[in-house]
TIDO-947055 format. One record per residue (C-alpha): residue number from 1; residue in one letter; y, z, x. Coordinates in pm, 1 decimal, decimal comma, padded with zeros to 6 digits. Each point is the difference from the previous one (the first is absolute). Layout:
N
- k/r/north/up/east
- NUM/a/Y/Z/X
...
end
This chain:
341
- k/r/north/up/east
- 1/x/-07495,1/-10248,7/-18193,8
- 2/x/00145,8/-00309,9/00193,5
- 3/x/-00201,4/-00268,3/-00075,1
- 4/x/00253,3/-00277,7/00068,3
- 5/x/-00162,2/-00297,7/00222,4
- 6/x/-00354,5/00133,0/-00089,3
- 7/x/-00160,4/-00275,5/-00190,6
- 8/x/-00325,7/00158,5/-00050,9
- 9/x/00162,3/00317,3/-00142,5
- 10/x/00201,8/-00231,7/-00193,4
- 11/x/-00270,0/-00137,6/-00153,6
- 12/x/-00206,0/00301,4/-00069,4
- 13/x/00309,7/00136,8/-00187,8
- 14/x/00035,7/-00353,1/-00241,8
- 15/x/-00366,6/00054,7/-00062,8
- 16/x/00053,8/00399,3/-00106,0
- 17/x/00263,3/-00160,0/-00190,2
- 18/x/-00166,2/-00212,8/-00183,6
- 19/x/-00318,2/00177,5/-00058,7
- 20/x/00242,6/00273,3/-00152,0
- 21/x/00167,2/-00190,3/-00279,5
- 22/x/-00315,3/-00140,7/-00069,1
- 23/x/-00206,3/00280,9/-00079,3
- 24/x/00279,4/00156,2/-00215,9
- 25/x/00014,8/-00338,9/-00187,6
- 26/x/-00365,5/-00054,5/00003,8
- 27/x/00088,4/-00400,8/-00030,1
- 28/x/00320,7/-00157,1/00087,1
- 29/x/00133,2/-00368,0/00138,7
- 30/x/00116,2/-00091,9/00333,7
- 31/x/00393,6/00077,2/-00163,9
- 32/x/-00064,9/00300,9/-00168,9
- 33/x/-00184,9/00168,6/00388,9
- 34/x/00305,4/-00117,0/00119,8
- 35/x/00274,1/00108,8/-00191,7
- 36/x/-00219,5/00305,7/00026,4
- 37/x/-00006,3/00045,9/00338,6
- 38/x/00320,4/-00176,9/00103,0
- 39/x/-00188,5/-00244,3/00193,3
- 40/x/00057,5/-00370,5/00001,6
- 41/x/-00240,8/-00221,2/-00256,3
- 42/x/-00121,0/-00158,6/00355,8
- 43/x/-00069,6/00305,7/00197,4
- 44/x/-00172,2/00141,8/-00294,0
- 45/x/-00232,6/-00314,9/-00062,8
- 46/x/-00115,9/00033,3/00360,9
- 47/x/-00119,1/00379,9/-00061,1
- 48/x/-00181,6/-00116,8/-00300,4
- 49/x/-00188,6/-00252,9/00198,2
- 50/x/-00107,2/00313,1/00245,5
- 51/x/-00012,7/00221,8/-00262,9
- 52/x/-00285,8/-00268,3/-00214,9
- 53/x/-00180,0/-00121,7/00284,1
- 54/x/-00120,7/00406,5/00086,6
- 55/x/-00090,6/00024,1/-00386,8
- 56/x/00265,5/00239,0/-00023,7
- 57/x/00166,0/-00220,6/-00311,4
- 58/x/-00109,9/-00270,6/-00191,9
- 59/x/00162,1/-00251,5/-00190,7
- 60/x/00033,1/00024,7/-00393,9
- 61/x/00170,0/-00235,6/-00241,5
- 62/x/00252,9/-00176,5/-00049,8
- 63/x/00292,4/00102,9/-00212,4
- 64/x/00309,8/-00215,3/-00148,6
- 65/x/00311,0/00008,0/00151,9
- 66/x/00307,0/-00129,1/-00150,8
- 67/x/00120,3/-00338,7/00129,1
- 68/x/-00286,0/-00015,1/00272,8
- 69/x/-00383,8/-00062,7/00004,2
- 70/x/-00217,6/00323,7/-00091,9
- 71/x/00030,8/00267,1/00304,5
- 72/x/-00358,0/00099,0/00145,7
- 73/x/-00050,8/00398,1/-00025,5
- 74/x/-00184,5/00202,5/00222,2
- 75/x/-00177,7/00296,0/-00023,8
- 76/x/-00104,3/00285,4/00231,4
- 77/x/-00359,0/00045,2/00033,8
- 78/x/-00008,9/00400,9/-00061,5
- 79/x/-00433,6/-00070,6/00149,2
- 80/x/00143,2/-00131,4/00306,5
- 81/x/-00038,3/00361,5/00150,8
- 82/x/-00242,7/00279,5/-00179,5
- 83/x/-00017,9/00417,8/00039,1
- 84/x/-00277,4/00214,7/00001,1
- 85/x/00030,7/00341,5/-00163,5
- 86/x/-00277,7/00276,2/00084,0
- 87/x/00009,6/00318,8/-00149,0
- 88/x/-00271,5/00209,3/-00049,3
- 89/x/00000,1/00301,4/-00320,8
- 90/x/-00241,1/00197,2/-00196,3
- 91/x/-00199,7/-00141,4/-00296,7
- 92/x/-00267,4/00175,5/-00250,2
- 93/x/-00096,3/00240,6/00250,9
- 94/x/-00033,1/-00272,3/00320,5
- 95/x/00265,7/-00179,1/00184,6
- 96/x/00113,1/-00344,0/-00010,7
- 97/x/00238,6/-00261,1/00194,4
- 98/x/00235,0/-00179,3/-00196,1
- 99/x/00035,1/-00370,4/00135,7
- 100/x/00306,7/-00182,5/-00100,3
- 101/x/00099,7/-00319,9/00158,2
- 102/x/00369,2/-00132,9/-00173,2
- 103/x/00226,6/-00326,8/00066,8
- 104/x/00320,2/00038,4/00223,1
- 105/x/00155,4/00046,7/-00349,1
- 106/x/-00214,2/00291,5/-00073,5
- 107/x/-00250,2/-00179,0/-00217,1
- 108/x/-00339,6/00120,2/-00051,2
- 109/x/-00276,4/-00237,9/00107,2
- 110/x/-00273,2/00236,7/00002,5
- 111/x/-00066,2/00339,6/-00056,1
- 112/x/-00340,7/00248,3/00009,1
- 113/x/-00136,0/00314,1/00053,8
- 114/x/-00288,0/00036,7/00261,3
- 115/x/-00181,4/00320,3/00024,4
- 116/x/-00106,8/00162,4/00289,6
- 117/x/-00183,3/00263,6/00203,9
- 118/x/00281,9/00083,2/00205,6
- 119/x/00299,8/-00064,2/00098,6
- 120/x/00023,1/-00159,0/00372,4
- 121/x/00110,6/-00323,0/00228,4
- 122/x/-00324,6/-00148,5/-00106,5
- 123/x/00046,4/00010,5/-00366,9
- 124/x/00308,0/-00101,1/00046,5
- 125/x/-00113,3/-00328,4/00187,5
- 126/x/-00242,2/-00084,2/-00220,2
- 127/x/00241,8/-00070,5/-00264,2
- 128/x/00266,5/-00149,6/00198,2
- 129/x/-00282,7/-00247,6/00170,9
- 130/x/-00145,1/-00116,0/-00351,9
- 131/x/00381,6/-00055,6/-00162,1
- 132/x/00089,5/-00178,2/00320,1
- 133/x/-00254,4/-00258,7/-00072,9
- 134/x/00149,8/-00020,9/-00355,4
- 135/x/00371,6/00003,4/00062,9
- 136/x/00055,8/-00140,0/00394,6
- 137/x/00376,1/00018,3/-00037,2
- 138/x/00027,8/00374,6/-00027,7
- 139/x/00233,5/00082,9/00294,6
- 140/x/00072,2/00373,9/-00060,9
- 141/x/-00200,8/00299,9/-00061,8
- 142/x/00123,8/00309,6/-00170,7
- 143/x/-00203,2/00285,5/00033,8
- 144/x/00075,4/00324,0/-00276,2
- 145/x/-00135,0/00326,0/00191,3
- 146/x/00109,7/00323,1/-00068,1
- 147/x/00099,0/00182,0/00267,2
- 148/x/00239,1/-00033,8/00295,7
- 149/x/00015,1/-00225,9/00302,4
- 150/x/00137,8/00060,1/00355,3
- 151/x/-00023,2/-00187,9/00343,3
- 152/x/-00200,7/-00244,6/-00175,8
- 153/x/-00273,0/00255,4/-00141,3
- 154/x/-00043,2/00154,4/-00320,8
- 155/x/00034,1/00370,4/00094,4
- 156/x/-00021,5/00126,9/-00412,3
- 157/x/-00252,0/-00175,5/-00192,6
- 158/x/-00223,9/00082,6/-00325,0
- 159/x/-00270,6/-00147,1/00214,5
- 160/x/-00150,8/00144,2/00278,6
- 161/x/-00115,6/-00358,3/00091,4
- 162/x/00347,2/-00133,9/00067,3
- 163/x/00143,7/00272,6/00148,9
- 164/x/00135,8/-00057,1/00383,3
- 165/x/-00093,4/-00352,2/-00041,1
- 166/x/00259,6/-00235,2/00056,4
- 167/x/-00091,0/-00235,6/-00318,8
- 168/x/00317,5/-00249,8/-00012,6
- 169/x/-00063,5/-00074,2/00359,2
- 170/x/-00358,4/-00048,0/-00006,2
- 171/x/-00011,9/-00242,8/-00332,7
- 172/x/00333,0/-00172,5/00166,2
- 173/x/-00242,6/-00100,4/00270,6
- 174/x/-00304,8/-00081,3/-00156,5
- 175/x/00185,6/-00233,9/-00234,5
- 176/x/00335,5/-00076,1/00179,3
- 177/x/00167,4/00049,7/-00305,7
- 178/x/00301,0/00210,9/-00122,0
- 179/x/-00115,6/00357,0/-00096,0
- 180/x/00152,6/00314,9/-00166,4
- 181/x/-00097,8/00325,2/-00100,7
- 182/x/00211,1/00164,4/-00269,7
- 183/x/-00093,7/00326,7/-00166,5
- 184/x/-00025,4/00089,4/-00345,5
- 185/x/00317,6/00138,6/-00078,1
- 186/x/00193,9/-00221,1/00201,8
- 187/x/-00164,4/-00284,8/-00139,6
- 188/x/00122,8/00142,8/-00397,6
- 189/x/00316,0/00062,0/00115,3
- 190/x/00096,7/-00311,2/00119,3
- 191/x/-00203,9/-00177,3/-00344,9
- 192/x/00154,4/00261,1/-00234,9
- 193/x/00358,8/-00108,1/00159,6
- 194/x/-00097,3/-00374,1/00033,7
- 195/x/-00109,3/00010,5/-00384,4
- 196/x/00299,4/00169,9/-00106,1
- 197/x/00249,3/-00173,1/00197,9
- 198/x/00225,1/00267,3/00029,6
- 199/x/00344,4/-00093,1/00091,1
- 200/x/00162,4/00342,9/00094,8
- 201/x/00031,4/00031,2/00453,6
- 202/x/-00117,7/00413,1/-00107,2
- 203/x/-00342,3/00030,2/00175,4
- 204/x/-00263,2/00039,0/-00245,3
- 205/x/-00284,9/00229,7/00035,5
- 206/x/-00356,2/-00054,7/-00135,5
- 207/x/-00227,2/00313,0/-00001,2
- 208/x/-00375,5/-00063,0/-00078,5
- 209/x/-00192,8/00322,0/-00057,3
- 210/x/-00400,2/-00089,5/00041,0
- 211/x/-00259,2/00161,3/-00164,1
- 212/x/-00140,7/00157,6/00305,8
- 213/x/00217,3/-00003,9/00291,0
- 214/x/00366,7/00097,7/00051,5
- 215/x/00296,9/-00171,0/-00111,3
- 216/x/00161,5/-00295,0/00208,0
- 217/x/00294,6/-00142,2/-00024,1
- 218/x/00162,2/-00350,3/-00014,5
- 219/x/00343,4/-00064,2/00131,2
- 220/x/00218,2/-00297,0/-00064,9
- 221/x/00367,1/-00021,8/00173,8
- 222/x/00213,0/-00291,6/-00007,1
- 223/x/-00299,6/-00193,9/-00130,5
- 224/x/-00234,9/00064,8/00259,1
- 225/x/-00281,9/00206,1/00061,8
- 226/x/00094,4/00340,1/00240,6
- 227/x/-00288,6/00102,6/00216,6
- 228/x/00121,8/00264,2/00254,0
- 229/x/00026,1/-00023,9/00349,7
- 230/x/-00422,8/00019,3/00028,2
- 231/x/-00075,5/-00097,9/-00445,9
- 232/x/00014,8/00366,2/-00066,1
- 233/x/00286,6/-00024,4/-00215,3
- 234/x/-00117,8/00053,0/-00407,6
- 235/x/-00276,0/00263,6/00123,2
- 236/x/00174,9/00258,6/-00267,9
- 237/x/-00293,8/00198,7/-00024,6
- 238/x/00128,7/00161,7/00347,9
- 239/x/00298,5/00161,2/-00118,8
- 240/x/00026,7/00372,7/00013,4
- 241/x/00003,2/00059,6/-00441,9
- 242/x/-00274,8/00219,0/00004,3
- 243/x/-00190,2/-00222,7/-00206,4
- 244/x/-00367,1/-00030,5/00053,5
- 245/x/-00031,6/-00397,4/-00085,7
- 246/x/-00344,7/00041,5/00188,3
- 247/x/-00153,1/00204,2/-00315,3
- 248/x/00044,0/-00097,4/-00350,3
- 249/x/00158,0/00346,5/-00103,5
- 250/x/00380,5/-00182,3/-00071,2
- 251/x/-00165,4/-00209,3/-00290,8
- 252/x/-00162,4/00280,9/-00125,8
- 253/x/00285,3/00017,0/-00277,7
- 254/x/00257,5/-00197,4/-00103,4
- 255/x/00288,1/00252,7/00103,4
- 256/x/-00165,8/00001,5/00409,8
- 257/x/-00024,0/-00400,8/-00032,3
- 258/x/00374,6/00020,4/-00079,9
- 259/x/00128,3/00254,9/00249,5
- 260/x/-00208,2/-00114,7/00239,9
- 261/x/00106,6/-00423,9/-00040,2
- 262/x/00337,8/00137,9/-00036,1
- 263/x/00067,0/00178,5/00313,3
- 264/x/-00134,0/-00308,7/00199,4
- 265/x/00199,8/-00252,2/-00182,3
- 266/x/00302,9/00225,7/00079,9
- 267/x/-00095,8/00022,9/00338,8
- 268/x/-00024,4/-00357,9/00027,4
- 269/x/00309,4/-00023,2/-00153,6
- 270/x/00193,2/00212,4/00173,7
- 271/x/-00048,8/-00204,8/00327,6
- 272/x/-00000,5/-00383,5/-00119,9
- 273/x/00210,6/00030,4/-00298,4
- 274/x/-00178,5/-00255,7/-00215,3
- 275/x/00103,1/-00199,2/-00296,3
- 276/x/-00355,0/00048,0/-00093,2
- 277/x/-00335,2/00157,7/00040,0
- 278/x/-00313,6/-00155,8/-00157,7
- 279/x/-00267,9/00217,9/-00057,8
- 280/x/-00416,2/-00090,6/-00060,8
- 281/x/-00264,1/00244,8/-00005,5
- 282/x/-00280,3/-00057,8/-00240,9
- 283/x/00020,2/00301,7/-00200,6
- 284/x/00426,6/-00048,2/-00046,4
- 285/x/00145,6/-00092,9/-00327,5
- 286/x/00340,7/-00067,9/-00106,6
- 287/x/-00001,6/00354,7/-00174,7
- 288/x/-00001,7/00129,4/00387,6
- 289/x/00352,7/-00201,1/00073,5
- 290/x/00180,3/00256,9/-00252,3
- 291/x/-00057,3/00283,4/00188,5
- 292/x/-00000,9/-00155,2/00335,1
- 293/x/00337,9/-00159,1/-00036,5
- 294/x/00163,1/00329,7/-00166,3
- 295/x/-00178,3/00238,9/00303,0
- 296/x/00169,1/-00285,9/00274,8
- 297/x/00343,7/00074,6/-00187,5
- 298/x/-00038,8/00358,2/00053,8
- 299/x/-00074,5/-00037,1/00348,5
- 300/x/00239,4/-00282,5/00097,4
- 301/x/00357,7/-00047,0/-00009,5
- 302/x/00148,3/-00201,6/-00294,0
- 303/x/00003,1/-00378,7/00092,0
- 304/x/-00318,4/00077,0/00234,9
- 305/x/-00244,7/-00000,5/-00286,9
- 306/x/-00202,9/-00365,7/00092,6
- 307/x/-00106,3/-00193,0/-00303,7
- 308/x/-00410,0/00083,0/-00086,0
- 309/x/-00227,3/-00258,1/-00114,8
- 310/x/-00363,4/-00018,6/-00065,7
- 311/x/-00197,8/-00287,2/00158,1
- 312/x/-00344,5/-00071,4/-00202,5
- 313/x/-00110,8/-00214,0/00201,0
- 314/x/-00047,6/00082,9/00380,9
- 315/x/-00274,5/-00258,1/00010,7
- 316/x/00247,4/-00271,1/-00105,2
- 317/x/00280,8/00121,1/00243,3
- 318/x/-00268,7/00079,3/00269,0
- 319/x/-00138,1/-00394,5/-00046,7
- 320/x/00392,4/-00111,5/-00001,2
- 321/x/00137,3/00181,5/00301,2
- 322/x/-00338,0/-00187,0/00217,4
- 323/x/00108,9/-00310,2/-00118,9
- 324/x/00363,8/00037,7/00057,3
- 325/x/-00117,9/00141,1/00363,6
- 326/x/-00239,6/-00237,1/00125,0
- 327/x/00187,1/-00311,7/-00154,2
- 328/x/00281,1/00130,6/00238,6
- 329/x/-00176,3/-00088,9/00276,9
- 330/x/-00012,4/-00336,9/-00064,1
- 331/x/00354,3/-00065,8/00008,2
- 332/x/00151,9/-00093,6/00297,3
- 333/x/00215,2/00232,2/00195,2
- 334/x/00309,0/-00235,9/00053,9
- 335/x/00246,3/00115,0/-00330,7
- 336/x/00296,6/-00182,1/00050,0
- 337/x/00282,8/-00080,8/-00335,4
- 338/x/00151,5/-00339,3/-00048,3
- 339/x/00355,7/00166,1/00194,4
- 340/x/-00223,8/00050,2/00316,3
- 341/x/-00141,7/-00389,3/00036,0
end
């Protein structure tokens, strides 16, 4: 990018800058941003003043220095922006929407669980208008939906309410406001790898096996979430094993659960070569992972065998990955390093 002569660019890429070190400090002075940033102390000051009169950091203490009168700190206000997560799941026999609205840092401000009758735009905007009143800085809305999306429409949904409907768009323009839809498994995979901070470049497959549908997979390359050319990509329950995922016949005994999580995991395997594959289904146990992982080595090549783990927690991951997704949306676009200023 040649952004020589282009003051405003400039400027937007001193403010990144700034806003960068600052939320990996959390606090820091006017020196430490810009020995940080490689800015000057000047330059930096004057992005501070932006920076505090949009809320966006606020001043803290003051700290000793040596030789020198204390150094004011400053802090980055992590309510400056808020997200919105809306998922909706199944509870004692009726289903729910999760609510979740978090800091830019991820912090919870509040959470509940709000029943209802069905699941809809209106329910959906009956929420979002009541925590709007509450929290008026929310800027992004992440919606959970299982299901897949294309041109703009969920074509595969659990709910015959949403499907065809094109949901981002519609609660984009009703409240002007960044919007995402992110399905289950997606969602867990990019938590589960979030939480784990894996370091490995290996893609990392995470393989959620619901209690009533098919399997779905998540798939993380290079750290990133891998759709497909049209989201299909992770829709394991389509390849040709012979496995009837639709009944409940392969969990009828511990030997079919095995052969049958087996063959897809080697499947899987045998075309994204991962480092790992995390695995969630409510009725797994670790006891499973024996046979699973000695079945893969049978069926794989030496060195092909990806490492299995249990997650016991798809909530968690699930609640993660949202956060992680919709907080993405917040940040700007413009990713410059300090070599490119």
């Amino acid at each position: 990018m040649n952004i020589g002569g282009n003051a405003l660019v400039i400027k937007e890429v001193n403010i990144n800058l700034v806003r960068r070190v600052l939320k990996e400090c959390k606090q820091a002075t006017k020196r430490q941003i810009a020995e940080g940033t490689g800015l000057s102390i000047v330059t930096v000051g004057t992005v501070l003043e932006i920076l505090i009169q949009h809320s966006e950091v606020v001043e803290a203490g003051r700290i000793s220095s040596s030789g020198g009168r204390p150094a004011q700190q400053y802090i980055y206000n992590d309510e400056h922006a808020l997200a919105l997560i809306l998922f909706p799941f199944e509870e004692l026999g009726g289903i729910s929407i999760r609510c979740t609205v978090v800091t830019l840092f991820g912090r919870c401000l509040h959470e509940a669980s709000i029943p209802v009758q069905k699941v809809d735009l209106i329910c959906f905007e009956v929420i979002i208008d009541e925590v709007l009143k509450r929290f008026p800085a929310i800027g992004a809305i992440g919606f959970g939906l299982p299901g897949a999306e294309a041109d703009g429409r969920l074509v595969v949904s659990d709910y015959d309410t949403l499907r065809g409907i094109p949901v981002a768009e519609h609660f984009r323009q009703r409240y002007q406001k960044q919007v995402i839809i992110e399905n289950d498994v997606n969602a867990a995979a990019i938590g589960n790898y979030s939480r784990t901070e894996m370091e490995t470049d290996a893609p990392a497959i995470y393989l959620y096996f619901p209690d009533r549908f098919p399997p779905g997979a998540g798939i993380i390359m290079n750290g990133r979430l891998q759709k497909g050319k049209s989201g299909f990509a992770g829709e394991v329950a389509n390849i040709p094993l012979g496995i009837a995922w639709g009944s409940s016949e392969w969990q009828s005994s511990p030997e079919k659960l095995t052969y049958a999580i087996s063959r897809l995991v080697s499947a899987v395997s045998s075309v994204l070569n991962p480092g790992s594959v995390v695995l969630y289904g409510s009725f797994l146990q670790e006891g499973h992972l024996i046979g699973i992982t000695e079945q893969c080595a049978e069926l794989l090549p030496p060195g092909a065998v990806p490492h299995i783990v249990l997650s016991m927690d798809f909530a968690g991951d699930y609640l993660q990955g949202m956060i992680v997704s919709t907080l993405s949306t917040l940040e700007t676009g413009l990713q410059l390093t300090k070599s490119g200023v």
